[in-house]
C-alpha positions in Angstrom: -77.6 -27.4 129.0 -79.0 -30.9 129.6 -78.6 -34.2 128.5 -82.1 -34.0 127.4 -81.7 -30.9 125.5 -82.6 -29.9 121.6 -79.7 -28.1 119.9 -80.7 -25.2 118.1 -84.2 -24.1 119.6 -85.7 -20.5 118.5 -88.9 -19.9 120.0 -90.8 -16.4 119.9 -93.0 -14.0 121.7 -95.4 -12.2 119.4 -98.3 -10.1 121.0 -100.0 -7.6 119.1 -100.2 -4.1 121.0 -103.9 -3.9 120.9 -104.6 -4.0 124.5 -103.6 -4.2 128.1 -100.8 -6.8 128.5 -103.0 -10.1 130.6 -102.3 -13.0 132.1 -102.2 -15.4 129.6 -99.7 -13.5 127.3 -97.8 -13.5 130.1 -98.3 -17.4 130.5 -97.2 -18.3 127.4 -93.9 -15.9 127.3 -92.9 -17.3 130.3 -93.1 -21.0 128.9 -91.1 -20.2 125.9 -88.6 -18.2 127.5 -88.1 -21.6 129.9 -88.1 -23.7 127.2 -85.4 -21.7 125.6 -83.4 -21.4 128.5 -84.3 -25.0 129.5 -82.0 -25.7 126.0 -79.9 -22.9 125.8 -81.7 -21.7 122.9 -83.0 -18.0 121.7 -86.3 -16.2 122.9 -87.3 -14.2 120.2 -89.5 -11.0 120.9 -91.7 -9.9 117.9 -94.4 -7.4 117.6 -96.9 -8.0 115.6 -99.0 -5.2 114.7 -100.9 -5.7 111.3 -103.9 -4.4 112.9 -103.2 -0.6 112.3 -107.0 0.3 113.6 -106.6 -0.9 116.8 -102.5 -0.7 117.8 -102.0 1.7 120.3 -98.4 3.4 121.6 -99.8 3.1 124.8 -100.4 -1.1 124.2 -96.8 -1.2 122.8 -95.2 0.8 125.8 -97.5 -1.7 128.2 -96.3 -4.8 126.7 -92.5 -3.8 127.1 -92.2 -2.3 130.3 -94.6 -5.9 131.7 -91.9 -8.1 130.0 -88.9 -6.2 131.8 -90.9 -6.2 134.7 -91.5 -10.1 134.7 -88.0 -10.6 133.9 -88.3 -12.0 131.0 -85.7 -10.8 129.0 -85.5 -11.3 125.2 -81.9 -12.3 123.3 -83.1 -10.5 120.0 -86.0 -8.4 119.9 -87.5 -4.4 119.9 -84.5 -2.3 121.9 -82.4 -5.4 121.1 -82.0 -5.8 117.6 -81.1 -9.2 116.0 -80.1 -10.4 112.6 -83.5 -10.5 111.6 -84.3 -7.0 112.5 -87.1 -5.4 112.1 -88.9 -7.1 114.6 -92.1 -5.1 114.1 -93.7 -6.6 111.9 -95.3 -2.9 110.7 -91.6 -2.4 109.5 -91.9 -5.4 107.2 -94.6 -4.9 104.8 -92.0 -4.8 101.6 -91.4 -8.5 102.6 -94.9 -9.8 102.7 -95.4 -8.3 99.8 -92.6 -10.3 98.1 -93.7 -13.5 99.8 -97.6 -12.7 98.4 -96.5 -12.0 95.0 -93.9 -15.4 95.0 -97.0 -17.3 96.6 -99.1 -16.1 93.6 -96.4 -16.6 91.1 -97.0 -20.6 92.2 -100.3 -21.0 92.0 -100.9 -21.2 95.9 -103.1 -18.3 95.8 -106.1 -16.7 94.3 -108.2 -13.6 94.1 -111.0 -13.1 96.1 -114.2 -11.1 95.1 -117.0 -12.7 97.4 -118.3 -10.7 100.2 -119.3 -12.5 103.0 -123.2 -11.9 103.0 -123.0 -13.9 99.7 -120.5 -16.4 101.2 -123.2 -16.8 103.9 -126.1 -16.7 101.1 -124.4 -19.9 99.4 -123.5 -21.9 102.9 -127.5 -21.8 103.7 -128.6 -22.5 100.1 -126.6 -25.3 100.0 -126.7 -26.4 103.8 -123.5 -27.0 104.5 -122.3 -27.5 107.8 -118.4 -26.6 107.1 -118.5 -22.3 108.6 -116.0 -20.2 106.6 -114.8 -20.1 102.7 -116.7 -22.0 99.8 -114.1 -21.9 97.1 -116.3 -20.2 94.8 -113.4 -18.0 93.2 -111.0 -20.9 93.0 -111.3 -21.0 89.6 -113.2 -18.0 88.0 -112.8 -17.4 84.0 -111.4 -14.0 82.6 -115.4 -12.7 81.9 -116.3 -13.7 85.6 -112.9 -11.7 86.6 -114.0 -8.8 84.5 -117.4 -8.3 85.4 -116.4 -8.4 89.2 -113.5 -5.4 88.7 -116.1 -3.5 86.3 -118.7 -3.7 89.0 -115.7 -2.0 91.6 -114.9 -5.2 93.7 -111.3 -5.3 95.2 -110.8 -8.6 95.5 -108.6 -10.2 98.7 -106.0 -13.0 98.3 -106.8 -16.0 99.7 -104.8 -19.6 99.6 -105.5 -22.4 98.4 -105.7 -25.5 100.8 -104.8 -28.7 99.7 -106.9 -31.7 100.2 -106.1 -34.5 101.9 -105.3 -34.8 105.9 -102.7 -32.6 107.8 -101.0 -34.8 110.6 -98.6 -32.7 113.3 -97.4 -33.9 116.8 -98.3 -31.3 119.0 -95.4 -31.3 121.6 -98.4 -31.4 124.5 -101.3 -33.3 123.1 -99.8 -35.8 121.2 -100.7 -36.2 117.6 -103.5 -34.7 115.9 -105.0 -34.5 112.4 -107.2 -32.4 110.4 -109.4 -33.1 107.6 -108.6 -30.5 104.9 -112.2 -30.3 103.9 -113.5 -28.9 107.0 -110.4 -25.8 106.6 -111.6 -23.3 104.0 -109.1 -21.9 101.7 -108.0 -18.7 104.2 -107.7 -14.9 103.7 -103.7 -13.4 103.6 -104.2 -9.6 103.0 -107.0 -7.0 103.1 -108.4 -5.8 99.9 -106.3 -2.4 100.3 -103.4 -4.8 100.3 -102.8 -4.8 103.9 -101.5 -8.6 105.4 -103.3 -10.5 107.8 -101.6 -12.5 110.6 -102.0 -15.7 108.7 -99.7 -14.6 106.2 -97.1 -12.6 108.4 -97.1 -14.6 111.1 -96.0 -17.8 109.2 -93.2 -15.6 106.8 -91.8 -14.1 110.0 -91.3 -17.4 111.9 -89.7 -19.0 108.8 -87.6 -16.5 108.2 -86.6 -16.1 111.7 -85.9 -19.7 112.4 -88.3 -19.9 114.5 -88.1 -23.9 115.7 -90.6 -24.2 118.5 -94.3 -22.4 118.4 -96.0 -22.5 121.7 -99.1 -20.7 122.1 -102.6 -21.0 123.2 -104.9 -23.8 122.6 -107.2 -21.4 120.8 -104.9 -21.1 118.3 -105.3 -24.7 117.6 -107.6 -24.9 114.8 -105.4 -22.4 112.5 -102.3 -24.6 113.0 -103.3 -26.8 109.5 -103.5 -23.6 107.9 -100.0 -22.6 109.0 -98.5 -25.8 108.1 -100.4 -25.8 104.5 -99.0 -22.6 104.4 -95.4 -23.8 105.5 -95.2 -26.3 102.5 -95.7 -23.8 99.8 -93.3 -21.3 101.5 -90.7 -23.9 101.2 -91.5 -24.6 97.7 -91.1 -20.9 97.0 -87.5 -20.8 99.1 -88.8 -18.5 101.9 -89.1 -21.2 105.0 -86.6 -24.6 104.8 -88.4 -26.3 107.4 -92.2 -26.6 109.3 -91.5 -25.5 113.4 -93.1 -28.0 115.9 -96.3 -26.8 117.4 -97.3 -27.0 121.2 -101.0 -25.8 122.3 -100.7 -24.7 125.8 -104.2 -25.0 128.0 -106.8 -22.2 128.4 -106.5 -20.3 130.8 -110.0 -20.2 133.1 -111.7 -17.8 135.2 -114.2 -17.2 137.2 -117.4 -19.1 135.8 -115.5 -21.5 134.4 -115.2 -19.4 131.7 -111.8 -18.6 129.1 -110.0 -15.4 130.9 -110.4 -12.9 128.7 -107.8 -9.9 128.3 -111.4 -7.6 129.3 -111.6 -9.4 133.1 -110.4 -7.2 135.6 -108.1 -10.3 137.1 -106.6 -10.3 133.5 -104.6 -7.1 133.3 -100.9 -8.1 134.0 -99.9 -4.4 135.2 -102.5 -4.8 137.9 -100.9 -7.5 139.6 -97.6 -4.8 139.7 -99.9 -2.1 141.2 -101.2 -4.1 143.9 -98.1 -5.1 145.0 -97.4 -8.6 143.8 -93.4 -9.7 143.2 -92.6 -10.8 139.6 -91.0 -13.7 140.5 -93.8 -14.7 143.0 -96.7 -13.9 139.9 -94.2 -16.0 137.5 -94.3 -18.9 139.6 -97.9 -19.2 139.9 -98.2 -18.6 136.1 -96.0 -21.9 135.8 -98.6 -23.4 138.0 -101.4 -23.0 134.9 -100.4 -25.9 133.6 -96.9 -27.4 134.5 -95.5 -28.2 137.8 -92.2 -28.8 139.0 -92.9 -31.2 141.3 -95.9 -33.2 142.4 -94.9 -31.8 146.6 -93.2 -28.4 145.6 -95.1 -25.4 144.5 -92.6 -23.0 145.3 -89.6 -22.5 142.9 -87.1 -19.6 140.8 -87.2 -19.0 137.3 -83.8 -20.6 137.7 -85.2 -23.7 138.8 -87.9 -23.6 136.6 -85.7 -23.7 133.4 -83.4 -26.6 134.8 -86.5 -28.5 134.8 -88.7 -27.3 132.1 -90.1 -30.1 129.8 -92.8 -28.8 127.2 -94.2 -33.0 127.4 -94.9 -32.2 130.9 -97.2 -29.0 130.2 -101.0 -30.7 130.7 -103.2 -30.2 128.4 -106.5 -29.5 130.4 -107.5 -26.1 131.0 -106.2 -24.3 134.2 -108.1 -22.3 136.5 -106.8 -18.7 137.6 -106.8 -19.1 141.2 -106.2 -15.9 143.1 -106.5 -16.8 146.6 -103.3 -18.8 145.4 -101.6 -16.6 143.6 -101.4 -14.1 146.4 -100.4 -17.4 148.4 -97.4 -18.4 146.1 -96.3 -14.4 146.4 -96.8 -14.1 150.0 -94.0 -17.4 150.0 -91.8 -15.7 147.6 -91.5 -12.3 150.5 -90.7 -14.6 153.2 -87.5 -15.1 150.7 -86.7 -11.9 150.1 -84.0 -10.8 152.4 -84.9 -7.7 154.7 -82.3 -5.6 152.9 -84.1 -6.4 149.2 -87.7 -6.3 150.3 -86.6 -2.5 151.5 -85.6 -2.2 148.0 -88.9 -3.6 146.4 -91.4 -1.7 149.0 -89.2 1.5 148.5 -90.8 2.5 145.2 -94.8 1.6 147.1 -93.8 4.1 149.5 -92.8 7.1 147.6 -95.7 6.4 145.3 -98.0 6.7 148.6 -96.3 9.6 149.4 -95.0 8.2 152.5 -91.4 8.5 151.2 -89.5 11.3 149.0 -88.1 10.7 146.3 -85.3 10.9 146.5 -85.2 8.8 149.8 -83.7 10.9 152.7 -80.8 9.4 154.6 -83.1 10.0 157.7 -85.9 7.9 156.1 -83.4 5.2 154.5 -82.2 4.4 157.7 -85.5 4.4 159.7 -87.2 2.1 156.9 -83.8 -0.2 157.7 -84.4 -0.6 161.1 -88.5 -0.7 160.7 -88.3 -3.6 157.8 -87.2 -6.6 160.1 -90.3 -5.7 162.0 -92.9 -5.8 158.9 -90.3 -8.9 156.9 -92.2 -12.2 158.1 -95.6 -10.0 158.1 -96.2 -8.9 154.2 -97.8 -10.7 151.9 -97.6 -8.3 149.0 -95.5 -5.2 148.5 -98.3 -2.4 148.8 -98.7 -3.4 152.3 -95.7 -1.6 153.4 -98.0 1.8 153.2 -100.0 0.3 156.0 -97.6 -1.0 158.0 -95.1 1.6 158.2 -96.7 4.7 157.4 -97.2 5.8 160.8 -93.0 6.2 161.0 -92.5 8.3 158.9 -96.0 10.5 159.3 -95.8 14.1 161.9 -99.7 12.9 162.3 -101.3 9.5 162.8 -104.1 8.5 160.0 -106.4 6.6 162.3 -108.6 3.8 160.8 -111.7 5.1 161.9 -113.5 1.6 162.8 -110.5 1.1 164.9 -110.1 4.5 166.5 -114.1 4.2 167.6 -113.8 0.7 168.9 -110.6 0.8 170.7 -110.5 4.6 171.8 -113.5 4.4 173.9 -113.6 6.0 177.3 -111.9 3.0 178.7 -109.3 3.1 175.9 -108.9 6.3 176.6 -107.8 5.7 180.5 -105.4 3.0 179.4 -103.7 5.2 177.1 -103.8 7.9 179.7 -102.0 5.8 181.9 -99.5 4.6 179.6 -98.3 8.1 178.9 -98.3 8.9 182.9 -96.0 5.8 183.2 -94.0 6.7 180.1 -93.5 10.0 180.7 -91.6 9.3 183.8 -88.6 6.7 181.6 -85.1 7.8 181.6 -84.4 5.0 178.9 -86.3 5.1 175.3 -85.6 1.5 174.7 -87.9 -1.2 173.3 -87.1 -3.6 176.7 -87.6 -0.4 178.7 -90.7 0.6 176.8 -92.4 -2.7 177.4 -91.5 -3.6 180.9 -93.1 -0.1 181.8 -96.6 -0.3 180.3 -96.7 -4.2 181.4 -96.3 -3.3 185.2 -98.5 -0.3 184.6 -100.8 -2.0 182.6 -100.5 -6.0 183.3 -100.1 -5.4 186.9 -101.4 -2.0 188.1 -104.0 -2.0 186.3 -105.4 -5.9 186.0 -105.6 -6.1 182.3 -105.5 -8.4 179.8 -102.3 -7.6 177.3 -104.8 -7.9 174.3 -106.9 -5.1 176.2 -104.1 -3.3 177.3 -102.5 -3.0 174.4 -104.4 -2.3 171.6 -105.4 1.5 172.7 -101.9 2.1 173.0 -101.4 0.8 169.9 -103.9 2.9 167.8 -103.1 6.0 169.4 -99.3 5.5 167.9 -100.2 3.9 165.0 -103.3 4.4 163.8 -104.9 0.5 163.7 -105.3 -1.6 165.6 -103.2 -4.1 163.7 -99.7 -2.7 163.6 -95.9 -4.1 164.0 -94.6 -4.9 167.2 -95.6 -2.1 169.5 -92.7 -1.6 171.8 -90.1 -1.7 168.7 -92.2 0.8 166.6 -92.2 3.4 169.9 -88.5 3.0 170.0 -88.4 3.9 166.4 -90.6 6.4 166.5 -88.5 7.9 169.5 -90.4 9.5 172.7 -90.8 12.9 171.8 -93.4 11.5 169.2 -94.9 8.7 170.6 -95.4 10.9 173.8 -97.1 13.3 172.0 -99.5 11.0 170.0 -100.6 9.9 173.2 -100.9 13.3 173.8 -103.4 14.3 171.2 -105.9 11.5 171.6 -106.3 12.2 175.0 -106.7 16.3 174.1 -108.7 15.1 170.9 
């Protein structure tokens, strides 16, 4: 803990499970779990699925296994626990229930018969400029209340804003206030009785303590209504203090345009499948919006929380940049020792079928001795496939383009020759292998290495752009690499 830091801090995490898990969720866990860490403070995980029409097992499932995935690990939470459990918020309708009726006990609430049509119907009539609620049923007599239940209206709760100005220092944009008269009185529950994120979102933050809230800037405009809300849930003894709020920039994407969780480039598993490292997407992530250092984009979650500072977040937008996202990861592999990225590619390969699972002793110790050869050469985990398929294959899977325009009938004759000359070595060495196809090759034969090489290369391999040739023939031992020679000449 710093000098600098706030005693105390509860932030929280609460997506709702109606969707693939994207970037920007991810974004804005990983600045709250910083700033908690930052002040040794707790990182709350909350679900928060009111919407029963569109929560999905499958969303839930996505969202936990991203967060352990990331790293991001949660002090009291779903498979957790906490002394505020239940942390769905599905589990917790008895006590929004008791905060509605406590609310309505005070006067900050109201029923609600309008549809919208005639909400809509009275906004034109009157031409007002100010979009949502009117007030109309602010204060409605007992006949008006009667006619509207005898003609089978279920009304909705809404509350009732005060008037005046709401004034709140936004922890990145400095202060900001709001004109009461430009936020209609808001919505709380459904007309079946169900509760609406403005109401459980507000109850669950108070009474989890919740300190810090920082989420998206297009959140911003319904932060008056949670403070409004914050007041009167003091004044009914469910909240004893109003959390500071900090908007964090859109995220943008291509067009310009707000990343939505729909865009492809959005869906946080994706980045997994196509190989990225957590702690290389992470870092880039931070990059939307904070940097460590004006010269250093490449850092740890560990460093990142020593230095975290929520005033330092900019407020502009931030554009999702995937040429350098794959950039910031390809840095974080060339830190991965050869040992771990064996561990991290090991799961690529058995999914490609390239390994079994479970990993062979035989393969475990050829993928040791091929990964110092591929280390400094990856750029994302899924390249391993590629790279080191040929190893571990009985036949070689030729990229075609290559095999046509390197295996002509002159590729064919060097790789003819290289066999002769091979065939004739007492020592299967990588030195050995090497100074025999340069003589043969280099000096027999008066060729360029680039042209000498590359048939050899795609008849072991399969492509033309491979690891170190004279190492992977080693590997691959002389039996096999004789033979693959072998077969394109026969093929």
């Amino acid at each position: 803990m710093t000098d600098s830091s706030i005693p105390g801090v509860r932030v929280r995490m609460a997506p709702s499970p109606t969707g693939s898990p994207h970037v920007g969720m991810a974004r804005t866990a990983l600045f709250n779990w910083a700033f908690a860490r930052h002040h040794g403070g707790t990182f709350v995980f909350r679900i928060e699925d009111t919407d029963l029409a569109r929560n999905t097992q499958e969303s839930y499932d996505a969202i936990i296994e991203v967060m352990r995935w990331l790293g991001l690990d949660w002090d009291e939470g779903p498979e957790v626990g906490g002394p505020y459990a239940p942390y769905l918020q599905s589990q917790r309708t008895e006590i929004y229930a008791d905060a509605l009726a406590r609310l309505r006990d005070n006067s900050h609430t109201y029923s609600c018969y309008c549809t919208n049509d005639e909400v809509e119907a009275r906004r034109k009539e009157s031409g007002s400029k100010v979009m949502g609620y009117d007030g109309f049923c602010r204060e409605l007599s007992d006949a008006q209340v009667a006619e509207f239940v005898a003609a089978g209206r279920a009304p909705i709760v809404r509350f009732r804003m005060p008037e005046g100005e709401i004034t709140f220092d936004d922890l990145v944009r400095g202060p900001i206030t709001f004109e009461t008269t430009y936020v209609p009185d808001f919505a709380l529950c459904r007309a079946n009785g169900e509760p609406l994120y403005t109401l459980v979102n507000p109850v669950d933050d108070a009474l989890m303590g919740i300190t810090h809230v920082l989420r998206g800037e297009d959140l911003l405009s319904s932060t008056p209504r949670q403070i409004a809300l914050y007041e009167a849930l003091k004044e009914i003894g469910i909240a004893t203090s109003t959390p500071r709020f900090g908007h964090l920039p859109y995220v943008m994407g291509e067009g310009n345009k707000k990343l939505s969780k729909r865009d492809p480039g959005a869906n946080l598993l994706g980045y997994r499948d196509a190989g990225f490292l957590p702690e290389g997407l992470l870092n880039y992530l931070a990059l939307l919006g904070w940097a460590i250092a004006p010269d250093n984009d490449i850092f740890s979650l560990e460093e990142m929380c020593a230095a975290f500072d929520i005033a330092d977040v900019n407020p502009n937008p931030a554009r999702f940049d995937l040429k350098k996202a794959e950039a910031i990861n390809a840095s974080h592999m060339r830190l991965l020792s050869v040992a771990e990225m064996g561990d991290r590619v090991t799961p690529y390969l058995q999914s490609a079928g390239v390994l079994s699972d479970p990993v062979t002793g035989d393969q475990h110790a050829l993928l040791a001795a091929a990964m110092p050869l591929v280390h400094e050469r990856m750029n994302k985990l899924t390249e391993a496939e590629g790279m080191l398929g040929f190893l571990f294959a009985s036949e070689v899977a030729f990229d075609e383009a290559d095999r046509a325009a390197i295996l002509n009938d002159e590729g064919l004759r060097i790789v003819a020759a290289a066999r002769d000359a091979l065939s004739a070595l007492t020592e299967w060495t990588t030195a050995a292998i090497e100074q025999c196809l340069r003589v043969t090759l280099l000096e027999e034969l008066g060729l360029k290495p680039r042209l000498a090489f590359a048939p050899v290369r795609v008849a072991i391999t399969g492509r033309r752009v491979s690891p170190p040739l004279f190492e992977s023939m080693e590997l691959l031992g002389r039996e096999s690499s004789l033979a693959r020679l072998g077969r394109v000449l026969e093929s």
